[in-house]
C-alpha positions in Angstrom: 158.6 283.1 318.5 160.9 282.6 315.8 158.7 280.9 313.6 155.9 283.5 313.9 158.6 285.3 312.4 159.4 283.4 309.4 155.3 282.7 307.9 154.5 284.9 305.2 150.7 285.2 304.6 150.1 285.7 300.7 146.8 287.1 299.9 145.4 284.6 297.0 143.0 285.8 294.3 141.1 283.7 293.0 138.4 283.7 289.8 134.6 283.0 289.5 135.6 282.6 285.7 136.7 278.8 284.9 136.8 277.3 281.7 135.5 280.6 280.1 132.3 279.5 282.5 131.1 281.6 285.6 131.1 278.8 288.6 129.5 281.1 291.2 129.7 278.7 294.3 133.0 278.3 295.7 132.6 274.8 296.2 132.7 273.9 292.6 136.6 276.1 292.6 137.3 273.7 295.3 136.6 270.9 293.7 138.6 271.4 290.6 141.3 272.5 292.9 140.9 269.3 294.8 141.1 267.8 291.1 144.0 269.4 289.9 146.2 268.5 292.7 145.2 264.6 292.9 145.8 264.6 288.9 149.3 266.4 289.4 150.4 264.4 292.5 148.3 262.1 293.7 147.0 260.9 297.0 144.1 260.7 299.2 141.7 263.8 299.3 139.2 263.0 302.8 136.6 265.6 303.3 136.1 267.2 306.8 133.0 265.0 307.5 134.9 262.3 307.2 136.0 259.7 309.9 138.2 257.0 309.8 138.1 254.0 311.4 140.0 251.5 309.3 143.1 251.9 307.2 142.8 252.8 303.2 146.0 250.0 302.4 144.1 247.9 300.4 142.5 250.3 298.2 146.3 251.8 297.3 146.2 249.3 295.0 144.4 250.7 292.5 144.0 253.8 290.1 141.4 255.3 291.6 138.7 254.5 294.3 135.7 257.5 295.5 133.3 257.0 297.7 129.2 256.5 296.8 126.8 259.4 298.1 124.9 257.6 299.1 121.9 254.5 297.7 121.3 256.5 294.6 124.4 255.4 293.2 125.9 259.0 293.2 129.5 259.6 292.9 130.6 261.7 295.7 134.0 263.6 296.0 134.0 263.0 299.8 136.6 260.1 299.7 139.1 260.4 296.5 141.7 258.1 296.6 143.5 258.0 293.3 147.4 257.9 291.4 148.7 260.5 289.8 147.3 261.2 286.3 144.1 258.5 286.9 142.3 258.5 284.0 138.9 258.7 285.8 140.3 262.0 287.3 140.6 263.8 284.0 137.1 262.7 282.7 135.8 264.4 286.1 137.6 267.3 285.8 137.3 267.7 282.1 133.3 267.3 282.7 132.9 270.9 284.4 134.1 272.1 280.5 
């Protein structure tokens, strides 16, 4: 009960307007958020389709790792795994410019 008492629910408003750029589609917000945290902080961005069945240690190891879409040799933003400030991470994000 207490805690019920303590979360404060902020509205957020967001923009369609990025990069001077109208990005009509949420998920193209989403993933420039999803790129501005990983570049600020790092970490390991999973999506919800995701499953895991064996650990991501070995992969810390380096600056960045994503995942392939699939045998098209696409780039997909469904596994991101990356340190802060990757330099891979600011090519992505500066490619929606």
């Amino acid at each position: 009960k207490d805690l019920r008492r303590r979360i404060v629910i902020v509205p957020y408003k967001y923009t369609t307007n990025i990069f001077n750029r109208m990005y009509i589609y949420g998920k193209q917000r989403i993933d420039l958020l999803i790129l501005m945290i990983l570049m600020n902080y790092g970490g390991i961005y999973l999506d919800h389709s995701i499953h895991l069945f064996n650990s991501f240690d070995k992969y810390r190891k380096f600056e960045m790792v994503i995942g392939w879409e699939n045998k098209d040799s696409s780039v997909s933003n469904q596994i991101i795994i990356a340190n802060r400030n990757a330099r891979f991470l600011r090519a992505w994000f500066d490619s929606y410019r």
